[in-house]
Every structure is written in structure tokens, then in C-alpha cells.
C-alpha positions in Angstrom: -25.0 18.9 21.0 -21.6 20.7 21.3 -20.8 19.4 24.5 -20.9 15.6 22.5 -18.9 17.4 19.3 -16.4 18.2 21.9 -16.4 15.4 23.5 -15.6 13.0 20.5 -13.0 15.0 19.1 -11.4 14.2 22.4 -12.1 10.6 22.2 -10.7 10.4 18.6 -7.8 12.1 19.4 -6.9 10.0 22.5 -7.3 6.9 20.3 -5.1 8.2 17.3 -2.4 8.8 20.1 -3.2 5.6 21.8 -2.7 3.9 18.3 0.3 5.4 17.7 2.3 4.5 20.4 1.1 0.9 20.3 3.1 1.1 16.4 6.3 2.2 18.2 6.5 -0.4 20.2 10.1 -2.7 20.9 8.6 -5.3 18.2 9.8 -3.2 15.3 12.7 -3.1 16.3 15.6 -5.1 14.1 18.5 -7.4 16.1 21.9 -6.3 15.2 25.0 -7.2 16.0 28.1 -5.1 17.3 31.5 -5.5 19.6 31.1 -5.0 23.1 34.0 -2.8 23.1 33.1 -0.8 20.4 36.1 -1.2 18.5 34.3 0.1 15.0 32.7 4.0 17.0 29.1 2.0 16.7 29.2 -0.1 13.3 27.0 -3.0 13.1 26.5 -6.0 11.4 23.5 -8.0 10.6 24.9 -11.2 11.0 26.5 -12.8 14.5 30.2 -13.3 14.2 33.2 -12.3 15.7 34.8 -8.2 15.5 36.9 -8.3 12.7 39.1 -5.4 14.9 39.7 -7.7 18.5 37.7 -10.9 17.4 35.3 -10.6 20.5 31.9 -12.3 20.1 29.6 -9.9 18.3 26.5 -8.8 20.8 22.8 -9.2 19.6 20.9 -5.2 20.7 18.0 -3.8 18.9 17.6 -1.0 17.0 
């Protein structure tokens, strides 16, 4: 009878870590937008556009 305690804390375990790196997964992530050259030291916007520094295109990158 131990032997099966044992072995479903195990079990349960595995799953809860299972489930929790399904969560993390790249789906949360949200697109922003930022200048390829990094004019700004790593500001983004939430909107495409143009950098308001050297007016490059704006890059779509999750985070």
C-alpha cells in the first residue's frame, strides 16, 4: 500500500510539472514592436510604425 502512495505522489507531481510548462508556452507571448537598431536601449511599442529616432521600419518579436 505504500509502494502505490509513493507511487502517485510521483505521478501527480510529474503532471503538475508537465502542466506547467505546457502554460509557459510561446503562445502567451505578446507581439511588440521595436527598431532593429535599437536606437531607444530596448523601448517598444505596441503598434507597427516607423522609429521615431532613424525612421526604420519597426520589427514585430515577442515577449
Amino acid at each position: 500500500m505504500q509502494e502505490i502512495h509513493t507511487l502517485m505522489k510521483k505521478l501527480l507531481t510529474a503532471a503538475t510539472l508537465l502542466l506547467l510548462l505546457a502554460s509557459c508556452s510561446s503562445a502567451d507571448k505578446k507581439t511588440v514592436y521595436a527598431c532593429p537598431m535599437d536606437c531607444e536601449n530596448g523601448k517598444v511599442y505596441e503598434k507597427p510604425g516607423k522609429c521615431p529616432v532613424c525612421e526604420m521600419d519597426l520589427e514585430a518579436t515577442k515577449r
